[in-house]
C-alpha positions as CSV (number, residue, x, y, z in Angstrom):
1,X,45.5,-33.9,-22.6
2,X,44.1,-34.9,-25.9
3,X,44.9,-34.9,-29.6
4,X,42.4,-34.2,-32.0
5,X,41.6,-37.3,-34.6
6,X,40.8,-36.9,-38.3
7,X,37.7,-35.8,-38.1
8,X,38.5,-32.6,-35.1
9,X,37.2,-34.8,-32.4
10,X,39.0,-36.2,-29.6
11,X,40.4,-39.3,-29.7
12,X,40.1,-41.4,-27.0
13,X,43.0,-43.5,-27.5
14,X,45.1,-40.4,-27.2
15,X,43.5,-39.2,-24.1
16,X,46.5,-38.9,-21.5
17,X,46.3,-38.5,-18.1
18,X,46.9,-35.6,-15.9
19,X,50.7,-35.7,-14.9
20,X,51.0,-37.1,-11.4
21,X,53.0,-34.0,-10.1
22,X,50.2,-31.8,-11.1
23,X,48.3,-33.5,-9.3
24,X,50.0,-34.1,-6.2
25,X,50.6,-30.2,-6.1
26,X,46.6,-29.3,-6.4
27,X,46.0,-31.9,-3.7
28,X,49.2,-30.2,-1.4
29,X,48.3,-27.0,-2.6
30,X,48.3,-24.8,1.0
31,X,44.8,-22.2,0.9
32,X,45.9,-21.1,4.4
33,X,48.2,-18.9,2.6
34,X,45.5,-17.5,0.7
35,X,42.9,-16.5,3.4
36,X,45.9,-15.1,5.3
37,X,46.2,-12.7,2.8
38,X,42.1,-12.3,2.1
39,X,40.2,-13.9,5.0
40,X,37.5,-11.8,4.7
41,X,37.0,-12.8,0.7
42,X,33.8,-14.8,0.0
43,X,34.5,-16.0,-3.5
44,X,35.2,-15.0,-7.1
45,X,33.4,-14.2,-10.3
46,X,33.0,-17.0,-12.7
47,X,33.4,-16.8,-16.9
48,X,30.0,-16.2,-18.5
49,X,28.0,-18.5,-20.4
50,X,25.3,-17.8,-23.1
51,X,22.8,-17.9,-20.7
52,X,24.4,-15.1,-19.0
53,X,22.0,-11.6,-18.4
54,X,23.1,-8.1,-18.0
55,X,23.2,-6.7,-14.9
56,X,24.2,-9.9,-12.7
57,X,27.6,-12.5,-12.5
58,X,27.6,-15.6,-11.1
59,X,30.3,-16.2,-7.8
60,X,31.6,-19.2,-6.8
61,X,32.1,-19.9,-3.1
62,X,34.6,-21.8,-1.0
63,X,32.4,-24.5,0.7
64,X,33.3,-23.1,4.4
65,X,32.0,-20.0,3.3
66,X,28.5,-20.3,1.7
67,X,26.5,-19.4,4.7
68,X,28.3,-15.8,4.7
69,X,26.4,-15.1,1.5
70,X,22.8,-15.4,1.8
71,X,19.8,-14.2,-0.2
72,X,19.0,-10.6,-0.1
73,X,23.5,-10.3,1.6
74,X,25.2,-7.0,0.0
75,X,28.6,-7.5,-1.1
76,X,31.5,-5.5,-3.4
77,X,33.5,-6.8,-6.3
78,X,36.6,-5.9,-6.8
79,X,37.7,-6.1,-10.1
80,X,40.9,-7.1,-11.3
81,X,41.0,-3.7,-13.1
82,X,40.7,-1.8,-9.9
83,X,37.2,-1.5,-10.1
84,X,35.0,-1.8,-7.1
85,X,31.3,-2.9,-7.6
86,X,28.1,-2.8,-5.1
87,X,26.1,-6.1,-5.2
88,X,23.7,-8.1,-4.2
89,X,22.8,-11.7,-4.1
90,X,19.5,-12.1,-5.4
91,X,19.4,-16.2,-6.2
92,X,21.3,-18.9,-4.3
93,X,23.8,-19.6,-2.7
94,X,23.4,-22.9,-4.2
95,X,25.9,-26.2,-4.0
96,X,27.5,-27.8,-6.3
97,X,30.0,-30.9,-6.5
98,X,33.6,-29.6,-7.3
99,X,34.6,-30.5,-11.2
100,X,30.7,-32.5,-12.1
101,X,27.1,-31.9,-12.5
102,X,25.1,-32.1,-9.8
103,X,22.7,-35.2,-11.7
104,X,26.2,-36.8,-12.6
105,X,25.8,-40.8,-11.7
106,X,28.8,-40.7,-9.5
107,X,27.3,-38.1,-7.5
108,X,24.1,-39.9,-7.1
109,X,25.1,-43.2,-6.5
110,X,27.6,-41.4,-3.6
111,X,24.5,-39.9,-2.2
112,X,22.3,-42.8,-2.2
113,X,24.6,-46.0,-1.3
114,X,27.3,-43.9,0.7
115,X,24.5,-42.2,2.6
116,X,26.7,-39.0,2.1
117,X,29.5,-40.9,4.3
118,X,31.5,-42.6,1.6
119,X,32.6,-41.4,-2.0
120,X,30.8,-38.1,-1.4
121,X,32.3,-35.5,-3.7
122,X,33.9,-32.2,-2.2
123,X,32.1,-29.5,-3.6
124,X,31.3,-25.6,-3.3
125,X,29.0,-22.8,-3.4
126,X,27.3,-20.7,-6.3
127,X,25.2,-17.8,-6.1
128,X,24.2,-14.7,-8.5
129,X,25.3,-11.4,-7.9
130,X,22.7,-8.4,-9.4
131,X,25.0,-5.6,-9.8
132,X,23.8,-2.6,-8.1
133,X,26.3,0.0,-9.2
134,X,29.9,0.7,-9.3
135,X,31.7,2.7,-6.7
136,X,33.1,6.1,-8.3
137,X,34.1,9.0,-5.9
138,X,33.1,7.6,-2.9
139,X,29.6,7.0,-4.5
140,X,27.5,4.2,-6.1
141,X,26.5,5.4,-10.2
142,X,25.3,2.7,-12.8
143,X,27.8,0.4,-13.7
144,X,29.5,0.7,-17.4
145,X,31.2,-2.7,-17.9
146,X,31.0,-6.2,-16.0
147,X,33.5,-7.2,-13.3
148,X,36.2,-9.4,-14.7
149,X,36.3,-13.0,-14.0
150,X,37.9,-14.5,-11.1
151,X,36.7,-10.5,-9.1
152,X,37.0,-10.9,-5.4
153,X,33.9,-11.3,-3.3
154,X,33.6,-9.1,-0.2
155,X,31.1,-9.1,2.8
156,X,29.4,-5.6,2.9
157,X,29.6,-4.3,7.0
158,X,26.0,-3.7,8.1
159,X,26.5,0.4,8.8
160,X,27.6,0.6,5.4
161,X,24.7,-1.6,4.0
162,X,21.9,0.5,5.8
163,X,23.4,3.4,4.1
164,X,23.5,2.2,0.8
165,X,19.8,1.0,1.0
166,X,18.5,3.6,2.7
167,X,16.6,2.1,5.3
168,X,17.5,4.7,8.2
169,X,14.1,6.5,8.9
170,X,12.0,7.8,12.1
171,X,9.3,4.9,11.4
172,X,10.5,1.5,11.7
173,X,8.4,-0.9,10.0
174,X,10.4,-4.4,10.4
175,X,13.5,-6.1,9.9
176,X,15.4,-7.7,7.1
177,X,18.2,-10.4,6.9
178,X,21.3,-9.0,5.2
179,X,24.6,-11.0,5.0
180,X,24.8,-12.3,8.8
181,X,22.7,-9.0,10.5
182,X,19.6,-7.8,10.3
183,X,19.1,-4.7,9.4
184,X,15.7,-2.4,10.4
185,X,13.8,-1.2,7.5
186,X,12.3,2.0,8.2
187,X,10.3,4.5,6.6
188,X,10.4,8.6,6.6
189,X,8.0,11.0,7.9
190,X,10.4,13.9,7.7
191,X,11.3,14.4,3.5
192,X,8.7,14.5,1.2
193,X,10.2,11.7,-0.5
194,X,9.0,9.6,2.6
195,X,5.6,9.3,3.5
196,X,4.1,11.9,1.7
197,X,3.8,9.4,-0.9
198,X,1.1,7.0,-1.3
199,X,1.3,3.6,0.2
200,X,0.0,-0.2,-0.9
201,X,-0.4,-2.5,1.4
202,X,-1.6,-5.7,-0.3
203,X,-1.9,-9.4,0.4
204,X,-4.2,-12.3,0.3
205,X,-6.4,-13.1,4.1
206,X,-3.8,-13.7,6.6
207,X,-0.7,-12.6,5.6
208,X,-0.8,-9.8,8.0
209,X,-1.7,-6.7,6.8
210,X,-3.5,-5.7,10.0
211,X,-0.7,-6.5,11.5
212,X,1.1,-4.0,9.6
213,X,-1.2,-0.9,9.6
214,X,-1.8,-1.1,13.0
215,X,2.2,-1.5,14.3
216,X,2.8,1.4,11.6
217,X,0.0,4.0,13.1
218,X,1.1,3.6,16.5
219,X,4.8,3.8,15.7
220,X,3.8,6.8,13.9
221,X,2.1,8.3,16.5
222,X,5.1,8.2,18.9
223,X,6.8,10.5,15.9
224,X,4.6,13.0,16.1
225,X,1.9,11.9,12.8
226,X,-1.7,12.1,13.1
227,X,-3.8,9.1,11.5
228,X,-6.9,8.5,10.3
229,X,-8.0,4.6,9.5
230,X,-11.5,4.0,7.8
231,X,-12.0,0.9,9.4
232,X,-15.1,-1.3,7.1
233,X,-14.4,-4.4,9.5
234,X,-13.9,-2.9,13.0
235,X,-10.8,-4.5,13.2
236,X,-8.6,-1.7,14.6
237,X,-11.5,-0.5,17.5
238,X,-9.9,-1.4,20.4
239,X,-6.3,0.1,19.1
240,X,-6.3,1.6,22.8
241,X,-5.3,-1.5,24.7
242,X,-2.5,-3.8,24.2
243,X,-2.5,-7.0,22.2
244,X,-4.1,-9.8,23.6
245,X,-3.3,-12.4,21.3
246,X,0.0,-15.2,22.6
247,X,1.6,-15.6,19.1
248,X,1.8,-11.3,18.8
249,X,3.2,-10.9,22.5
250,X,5.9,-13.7,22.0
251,X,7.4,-12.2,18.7
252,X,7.2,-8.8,20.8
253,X,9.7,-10.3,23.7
254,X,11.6,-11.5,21.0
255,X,12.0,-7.9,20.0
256,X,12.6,-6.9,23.3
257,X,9.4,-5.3,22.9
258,X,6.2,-4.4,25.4
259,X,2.1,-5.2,24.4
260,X,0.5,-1.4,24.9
261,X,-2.4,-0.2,23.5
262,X,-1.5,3.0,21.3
263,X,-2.2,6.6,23.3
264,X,-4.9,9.4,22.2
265,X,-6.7,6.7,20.3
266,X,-10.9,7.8,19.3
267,X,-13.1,6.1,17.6
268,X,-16.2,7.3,15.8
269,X,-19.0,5.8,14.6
270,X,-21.9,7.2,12.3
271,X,-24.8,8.3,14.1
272,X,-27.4,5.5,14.7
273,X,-24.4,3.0,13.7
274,X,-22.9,0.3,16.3
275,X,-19.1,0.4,16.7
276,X,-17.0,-3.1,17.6
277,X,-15.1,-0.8,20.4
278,X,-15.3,-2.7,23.2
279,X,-16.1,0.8,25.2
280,X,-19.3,2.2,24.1
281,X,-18.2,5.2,26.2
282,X,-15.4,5.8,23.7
283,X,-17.8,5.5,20.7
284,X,-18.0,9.4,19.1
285,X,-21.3,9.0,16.7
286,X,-21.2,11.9,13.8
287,X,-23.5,12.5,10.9
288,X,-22.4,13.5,7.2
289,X,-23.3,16.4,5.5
290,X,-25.2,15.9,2.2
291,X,-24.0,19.6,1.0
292,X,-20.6,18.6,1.1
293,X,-20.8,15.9,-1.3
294,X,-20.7,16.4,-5.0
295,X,-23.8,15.2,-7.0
296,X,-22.1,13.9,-9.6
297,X,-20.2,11.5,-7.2
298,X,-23.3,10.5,-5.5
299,X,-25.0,9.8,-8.9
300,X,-21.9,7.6,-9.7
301,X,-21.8,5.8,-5.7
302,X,-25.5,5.3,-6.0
303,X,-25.5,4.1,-9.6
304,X,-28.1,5.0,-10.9
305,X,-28.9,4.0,-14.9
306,X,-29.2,6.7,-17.5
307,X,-33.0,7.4,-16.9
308,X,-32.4,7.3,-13.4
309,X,-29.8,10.1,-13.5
310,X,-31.6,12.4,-15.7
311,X,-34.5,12.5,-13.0
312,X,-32.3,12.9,-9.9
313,X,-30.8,15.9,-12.0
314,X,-33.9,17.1,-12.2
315,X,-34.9,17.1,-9.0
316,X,-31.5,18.3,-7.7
317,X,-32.2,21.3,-10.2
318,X,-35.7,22.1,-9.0
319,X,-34.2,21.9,-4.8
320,X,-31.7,24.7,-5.8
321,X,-33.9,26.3,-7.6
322,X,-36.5,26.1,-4.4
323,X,-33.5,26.8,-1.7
324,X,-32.9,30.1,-4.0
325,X,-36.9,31.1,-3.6
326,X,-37.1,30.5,0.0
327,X,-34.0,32.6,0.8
328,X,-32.6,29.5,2.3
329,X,-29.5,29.8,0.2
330,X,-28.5,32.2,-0.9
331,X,-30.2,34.6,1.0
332,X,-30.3,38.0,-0.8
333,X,-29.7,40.1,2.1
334,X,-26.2,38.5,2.6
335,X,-24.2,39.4,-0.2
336,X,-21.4,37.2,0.8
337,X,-23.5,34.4,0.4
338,X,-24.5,35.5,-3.7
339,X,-21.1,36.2,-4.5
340,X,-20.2,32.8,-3.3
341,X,-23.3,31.4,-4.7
342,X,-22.0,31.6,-8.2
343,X,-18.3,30.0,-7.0
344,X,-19.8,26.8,-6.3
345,X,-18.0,23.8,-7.9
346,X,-20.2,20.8,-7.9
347,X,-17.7,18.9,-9.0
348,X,-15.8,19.2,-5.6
349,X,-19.2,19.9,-3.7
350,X,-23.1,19.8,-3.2
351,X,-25.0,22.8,-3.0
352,X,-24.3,24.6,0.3
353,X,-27.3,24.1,2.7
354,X,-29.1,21.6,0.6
355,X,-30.2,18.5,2.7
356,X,-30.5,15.1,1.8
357,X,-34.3,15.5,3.0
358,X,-34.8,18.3,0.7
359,X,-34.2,16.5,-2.2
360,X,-35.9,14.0,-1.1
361,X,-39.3,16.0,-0.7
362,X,-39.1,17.4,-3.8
363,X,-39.0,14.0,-5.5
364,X,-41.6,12.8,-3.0
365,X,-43.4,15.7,-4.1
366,X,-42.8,14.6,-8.1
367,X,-44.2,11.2,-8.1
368,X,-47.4,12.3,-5.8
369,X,-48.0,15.1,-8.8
370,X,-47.5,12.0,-11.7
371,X,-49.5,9.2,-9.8
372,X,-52.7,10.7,-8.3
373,X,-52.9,7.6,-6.8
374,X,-50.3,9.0,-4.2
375,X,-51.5,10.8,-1.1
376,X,-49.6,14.3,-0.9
377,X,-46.2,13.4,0.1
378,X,-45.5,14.5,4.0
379,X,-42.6,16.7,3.9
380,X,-39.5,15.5,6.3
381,X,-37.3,18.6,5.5
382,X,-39.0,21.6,3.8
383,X,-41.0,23.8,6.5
384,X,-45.0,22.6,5.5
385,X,-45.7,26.2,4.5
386,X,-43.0,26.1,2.0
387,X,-45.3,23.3,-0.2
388,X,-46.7,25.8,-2.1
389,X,-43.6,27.0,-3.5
390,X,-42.4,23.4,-4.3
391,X,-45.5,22.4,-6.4
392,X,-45.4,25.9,-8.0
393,X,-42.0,25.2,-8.8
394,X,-42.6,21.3,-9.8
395,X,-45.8,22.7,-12.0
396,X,-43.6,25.4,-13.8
397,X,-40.8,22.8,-15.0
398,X,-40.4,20.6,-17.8
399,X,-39.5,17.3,-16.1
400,X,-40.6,14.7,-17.8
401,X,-43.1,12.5,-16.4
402,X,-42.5,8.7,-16.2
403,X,-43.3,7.8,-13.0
404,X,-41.2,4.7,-12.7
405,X,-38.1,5.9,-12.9
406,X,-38.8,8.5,-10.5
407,X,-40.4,6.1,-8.2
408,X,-36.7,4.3,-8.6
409,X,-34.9,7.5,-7.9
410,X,-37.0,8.4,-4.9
411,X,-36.6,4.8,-3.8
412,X,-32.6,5.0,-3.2
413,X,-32.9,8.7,-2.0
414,X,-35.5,7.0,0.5
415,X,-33.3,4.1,1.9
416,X,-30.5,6.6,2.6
417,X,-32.9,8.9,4.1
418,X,-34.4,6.3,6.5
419,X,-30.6,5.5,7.8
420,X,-30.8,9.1,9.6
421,X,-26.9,9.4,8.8
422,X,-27.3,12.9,6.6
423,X,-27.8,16.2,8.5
424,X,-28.9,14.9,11.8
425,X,-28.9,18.1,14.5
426,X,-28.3,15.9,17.2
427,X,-25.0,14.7,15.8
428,X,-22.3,17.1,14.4
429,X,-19.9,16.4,11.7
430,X,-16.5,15.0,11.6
431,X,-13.8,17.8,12.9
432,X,-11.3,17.0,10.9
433,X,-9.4,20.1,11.3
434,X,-9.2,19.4,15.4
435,X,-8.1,15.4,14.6
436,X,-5.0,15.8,12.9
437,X,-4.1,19.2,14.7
438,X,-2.4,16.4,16.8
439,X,-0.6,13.2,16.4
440,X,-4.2,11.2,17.4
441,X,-5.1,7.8,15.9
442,X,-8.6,8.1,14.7
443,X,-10.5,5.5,13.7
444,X,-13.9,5.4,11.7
445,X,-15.7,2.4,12.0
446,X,-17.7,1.7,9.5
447,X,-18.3,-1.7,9.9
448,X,-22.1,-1.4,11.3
449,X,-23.3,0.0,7.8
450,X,-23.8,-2.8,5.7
451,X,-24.3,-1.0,1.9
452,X,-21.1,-0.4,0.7
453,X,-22.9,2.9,-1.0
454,X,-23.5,4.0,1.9
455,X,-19.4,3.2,3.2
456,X,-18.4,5.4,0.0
457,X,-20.8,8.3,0.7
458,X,-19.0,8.7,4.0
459,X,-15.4,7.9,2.6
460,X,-15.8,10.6,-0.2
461,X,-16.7,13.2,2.1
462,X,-13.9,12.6,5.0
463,X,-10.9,12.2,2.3
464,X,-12.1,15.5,0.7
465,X,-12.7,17.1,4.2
466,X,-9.2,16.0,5.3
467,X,-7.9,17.0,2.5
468,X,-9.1,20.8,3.4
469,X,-8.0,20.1,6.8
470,X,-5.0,19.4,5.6
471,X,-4.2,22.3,3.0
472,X,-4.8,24.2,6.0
473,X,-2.7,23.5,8.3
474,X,0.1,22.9,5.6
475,X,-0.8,26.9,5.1
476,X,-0.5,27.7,8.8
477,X,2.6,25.5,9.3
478,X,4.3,27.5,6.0
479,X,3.5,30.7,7.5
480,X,4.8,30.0,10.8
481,X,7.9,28.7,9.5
482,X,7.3,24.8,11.3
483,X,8.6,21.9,10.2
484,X,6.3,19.3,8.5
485,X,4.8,16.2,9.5
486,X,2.3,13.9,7.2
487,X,-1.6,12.8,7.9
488,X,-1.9,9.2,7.3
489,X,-5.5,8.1,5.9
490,X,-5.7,4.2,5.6
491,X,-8.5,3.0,3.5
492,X,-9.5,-0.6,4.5
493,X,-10.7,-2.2,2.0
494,X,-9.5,0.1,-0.6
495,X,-11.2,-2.0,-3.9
496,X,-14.7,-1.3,-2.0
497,X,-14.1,2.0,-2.5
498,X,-12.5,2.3,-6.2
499,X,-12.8,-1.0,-8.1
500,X,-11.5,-1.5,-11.6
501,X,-15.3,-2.6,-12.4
502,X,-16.8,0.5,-11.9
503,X,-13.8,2.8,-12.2
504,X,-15.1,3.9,-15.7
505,X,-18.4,4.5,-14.7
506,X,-17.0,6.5,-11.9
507,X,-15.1,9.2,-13.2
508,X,-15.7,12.5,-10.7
509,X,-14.9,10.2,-8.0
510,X,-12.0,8.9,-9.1
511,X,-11.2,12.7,-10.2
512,X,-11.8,13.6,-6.8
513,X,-9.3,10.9,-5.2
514,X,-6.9,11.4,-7.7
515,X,-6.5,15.6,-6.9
516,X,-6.4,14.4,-3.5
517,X,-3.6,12.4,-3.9
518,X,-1.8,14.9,-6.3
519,X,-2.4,17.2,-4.1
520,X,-1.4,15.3,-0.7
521,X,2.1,14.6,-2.1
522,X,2.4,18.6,-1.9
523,X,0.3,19.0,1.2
524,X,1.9,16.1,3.7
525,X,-1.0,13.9,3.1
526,X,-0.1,9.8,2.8
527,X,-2.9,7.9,1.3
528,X,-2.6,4.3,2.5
529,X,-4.4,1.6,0.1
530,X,-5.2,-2.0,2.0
531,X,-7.1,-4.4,0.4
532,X,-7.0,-8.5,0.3
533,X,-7.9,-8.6,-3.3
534,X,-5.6,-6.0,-5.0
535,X,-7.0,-7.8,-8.4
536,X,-10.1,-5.6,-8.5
537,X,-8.0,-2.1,-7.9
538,X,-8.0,-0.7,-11.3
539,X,-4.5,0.6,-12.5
540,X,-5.7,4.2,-12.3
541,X,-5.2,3.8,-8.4
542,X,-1.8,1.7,-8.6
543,X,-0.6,4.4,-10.9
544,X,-1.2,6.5,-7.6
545,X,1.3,4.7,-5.4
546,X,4.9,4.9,-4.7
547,X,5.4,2.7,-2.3
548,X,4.5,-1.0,-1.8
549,X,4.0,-3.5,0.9
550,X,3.5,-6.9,-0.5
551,X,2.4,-10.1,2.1
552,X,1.6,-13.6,0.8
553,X,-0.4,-13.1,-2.8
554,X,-0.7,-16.9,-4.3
555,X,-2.9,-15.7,-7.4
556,X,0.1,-16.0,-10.0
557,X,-2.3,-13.8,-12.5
558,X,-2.6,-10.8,-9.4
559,X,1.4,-10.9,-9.4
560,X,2.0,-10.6,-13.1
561,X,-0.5,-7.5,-13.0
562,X,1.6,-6.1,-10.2
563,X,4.8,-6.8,-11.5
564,X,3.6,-4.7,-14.8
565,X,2.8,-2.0,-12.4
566,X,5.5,-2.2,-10.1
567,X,9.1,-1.4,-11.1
568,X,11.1,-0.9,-8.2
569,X,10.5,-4.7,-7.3
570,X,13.1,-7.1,-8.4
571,X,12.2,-10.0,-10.4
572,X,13.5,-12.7,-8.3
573,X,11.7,-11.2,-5.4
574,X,8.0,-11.5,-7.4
575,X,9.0,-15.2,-7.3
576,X,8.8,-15.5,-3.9
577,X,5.6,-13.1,-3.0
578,X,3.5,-16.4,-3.2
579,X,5.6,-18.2,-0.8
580,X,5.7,-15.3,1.9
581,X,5.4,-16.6,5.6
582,X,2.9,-15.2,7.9
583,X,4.3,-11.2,8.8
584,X,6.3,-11.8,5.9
585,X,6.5,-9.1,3.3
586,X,8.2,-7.4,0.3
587,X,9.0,-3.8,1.3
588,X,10.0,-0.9,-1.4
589,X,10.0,2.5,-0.5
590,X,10.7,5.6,-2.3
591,X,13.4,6.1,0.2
592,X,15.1,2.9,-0.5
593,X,17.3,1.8,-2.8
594,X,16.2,-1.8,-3.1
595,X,13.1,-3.6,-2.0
596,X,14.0,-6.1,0.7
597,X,12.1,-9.1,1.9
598,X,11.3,-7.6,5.7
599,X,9.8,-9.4,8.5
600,X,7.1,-6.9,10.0
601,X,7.7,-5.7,13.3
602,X,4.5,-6.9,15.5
603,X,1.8,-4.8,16.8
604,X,2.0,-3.9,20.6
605,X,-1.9,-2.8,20.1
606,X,-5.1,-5.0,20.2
607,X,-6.5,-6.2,17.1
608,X,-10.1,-7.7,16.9
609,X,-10.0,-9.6,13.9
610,X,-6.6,-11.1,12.7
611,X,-5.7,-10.9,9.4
């Protein structure tokens, strides 16, 4: 005890020492007593200091105790008011001497010279609590007031934990550590507030995001959801068989889990492309159909400059305008046809029947008529009698006639044209319609086609074609009274596709991908984004996302974006995406309550390339 001197401050002269009784009694004092009455009590709640925040207390814990209260470990609070408090611990538990600062001298002269056997202080646990909610009615709601200090600490039993975070769900996608259990962390396929949302799966080379997509399809398959993955790499072509690699089958013993390659697995290739399947006998090849594209997103794929636009407009004007003359579409004597002739959004779609060839020709057949130079083009699509009618057409337009940019134009039209991936006979189209009808995997590997124009041109069309594929079947499924199951379409690659460079110049496309998703949310249909360098995906997409699977991202400037983006992350979790282990990740779902730091269950199926 003290007296104060003159001045208010202590005087050391008057310090006195604490009575000897008093002391005796805190060193006799008997805890057994105690944790007979509360053996199942972790700690207490601690005062608050200034640099205490809303929405968290610090707990102190008994020494023996500190590992029953990890990171990510749900707990209650009861209050000394009666109130009861869910919680979690979201940083420590940390330890601390008993009664002095961790950097005291004493403590690290007993540290260094005593080697931790002699004069080493007693000490004791602290961690902070985030307060999740308070229990009312047999419920959690938001929390009006703090818990009081000196609260009671309890240990959350798992059952109750997985139904507080919502992690019960048909697709399992991996574990987490909470308290002493793990707990699986799964995902829904049977509420629209499951997978019908869109997914992010994002994370610097390596951290495992193959890993992920691939254990997720296949899981998904065994619940009954079809999936589409457009593979850019060729990693995912030999889903069929199981994994080959050591590391994947140990963790799946671990697991008590079997390698097996995922069933009703096909793989397609565009036609003239190579596939990585190690069975060319599996390989379907397809061709795209130009029609089905919108112009305004090939102009914005192809990127063409201002000039360059203008003339492929002009031709594009001139082939209808030809396809109308030649009764190739629409043909007058079907009046079906007309009617739906003036229907046609080219905003969502090309002119029906027009061919990449024909456009082609009549641009071929533009620069021969501005550089007499050039021989008569030789027409690749347009019947050779039918030449007449395009230079009649050509003559009787007001195109304007700078040769270069037309020579530009007809130079990008060429190189797609040459591919031979556009309206090939001997190759049909995707059947989109027949591939989800089941729960199949499909892959689309597009990792033979080197332009990433020409990747897009094929993307656009099969998201918009599943899209249709879906509304339909959502139709037939409504009228037959079924039950429900999502499509998942993984884009690989996704910042390929839609990068936040180009996003501005590529507004129908983006249009396009944005009704889809808007649309799929209604319609069962999961977009899934992957991509390695989430830096270059402009916001417009992450504004399209609900749901968020984070691996190992060490750019601290790519983690402050997301963490503007992202609000169902915790703070102290975004200090650890950087530090993520291998098959490590940060998983929030629209199904859960909290995001949780999950370990990813591993992939019974081959992957080609690790991640």
């Amino acid at each position: 005890m003290t007296e104060p001197s003159a001045n208010g401050a202590p005087d050391e002269a008057t310090v006195r020492p604490i009575p000897a009784t008093v002391s005796a009694e805190l060193e006799e004092l008997d805890t057994s007593t105690l944790e007979e009455i509360e053996p199942d009590c972790l700690g207490w709640t601690t005062f608050d200091t200034p640099g205490s925040k809303d929405g968290n207390v610090n707990v102190l814990i008994p020494r023996d105790r500190i590992d029953r209260i990890p990171t990510q470990s749900l707990v209650t609070i009861k209050s000394s008011d009666t109130r009861v408090y869910l919680a979690a611990c979201t940083e420590g538990p940390f330890s601390e001497p008993d009664g002095l600062r961790a950097d005291a001298p004493i403590v690290v002269t007993a540290t260094v010279r005593g080697r931790g056997l002699a004069l080493f202080p007693k000490y004791h646990g602290r961690a902070t609590l985030d307060i999740m909610g308070e229990y009312r009615k047999g419920t959690v709601q938001a929390a009006g007031l703090r818990p009081l200090p000196n609260s009671r600490v309890f240990p959350l039993p798992p059952d109750e934990a997985r139904r507080l975070l919502r992690t019960d769900g048909d697709l399992a996608l991996g574990v987490a550590a909470v308290g002493q259990h793990e707990i699986t962390v799964n995902g829904r396929t049977d509420e629209k507030i499951g997978f019908p949302r869109h997914t992010a799966i994002l994370g610097t080379t390596g951290g495992g995001k193959s890993t992920t997509v691939s254990g997720m399809v296949a899981r998904a398959q065994e619940v009954g959801v079809a999936s589409i993955i457009l593979d850019v790499e060729g990693e995912y072509a030999a889903m069929y068989e199981p994994t080959d690699d050591e590391a994947m089958r140990v963790a799946l013993e671990e697991r008590g889990l079997a390698p097996k390659g995922a069933a009703n697995v096909s793989i397609y290739a565009l036609t003239g492309r190579e596939s990585k399947c190690p069975d060319p006998k599996r390989v379907n090849h397809f061709s795209l159909t130009f029609s089905e594209l919108s112009p305004y997103a090939v102009v914005e794929i192809l990127d063409f400059n201002d000039a360059q636009q203008q003339r492929f407009w002009t031709a594009y004007e001139l082939t209808k305008r030809i396809l109308r003359e030649t009764k190739i579409y629409p043909n007058p004597a079907n009046s079906n046809e007309s009617a739906e002739a003036l229907l046609v959004d080219e905003l969502e779609e090309g002119w029906p029947r027009m061919k990449l060839g024909h456009i082609y020709d009549v641009v071929r057949c533009m620069v021969a008529k501005l550089d007499k130079a050039v021989e008569p083009a030789h027409l690749t699509t347009f019947e050779p009698n039918q030449r007449d009618k395009i230079n009649q057409v050509i003559d009787t337009s007001t195109a304007e006639g700078n040769k270069f940019s037309w020579m530009a134009v007809l130079g990008r039209l060429g190189s797609l044209h040459r591919l031979k991936i556009f309206d090939q006979t001997g190759s049909k189209p995707l059947n989109l319609s027949a591939m989800i009808s089941k729960p199949n995997i499909s892959i689309i590997d597009l990792s033979d086609t080197e332009s990433p124009n020409v990747r897009n041109l094929a993307i656009a069309q099969i998201l918009r074609n599943v899209q249709l594929a879906q509304d339909a079947r959502y139709e037939a499924e409504q009228s037959a009274g079924h039950g429900h199951k999502p499509t998942l379409v993984v884009i690989e690659e996704a910042h390929e596709f839609v990068s936040s460079q180009r996003v501005r110049a590529m507004p129908t496309l983006f249009a396009q991908l944005a009704r889809i998703a808007k649309r799929g949310r209604k319609r069962w249909l999961s977009l899934v984004f992957v991509t390695q360098l989430p830096q270059h995906l402009p916001d417009e997409v992450l504004g399209l996302v609900n749901s968020w699977v984070l691996h190992r991202i060490s750019d601290n400037g790519v983690v402050t974006r997301l963490r503007k983006s992202v609000g169902s992350i915790d703070g102290n979790l975004w200090d650890r995406v950087s530090t993520l282990a291998p098959g490590q990740s940060i998983v929030s779902l629209t199904t859960m309550r909290r995001a949780l730091i999950t370990r990813i269950l591993p992939t019974p199926c081959r992957l080609l390339m690790a991640d």
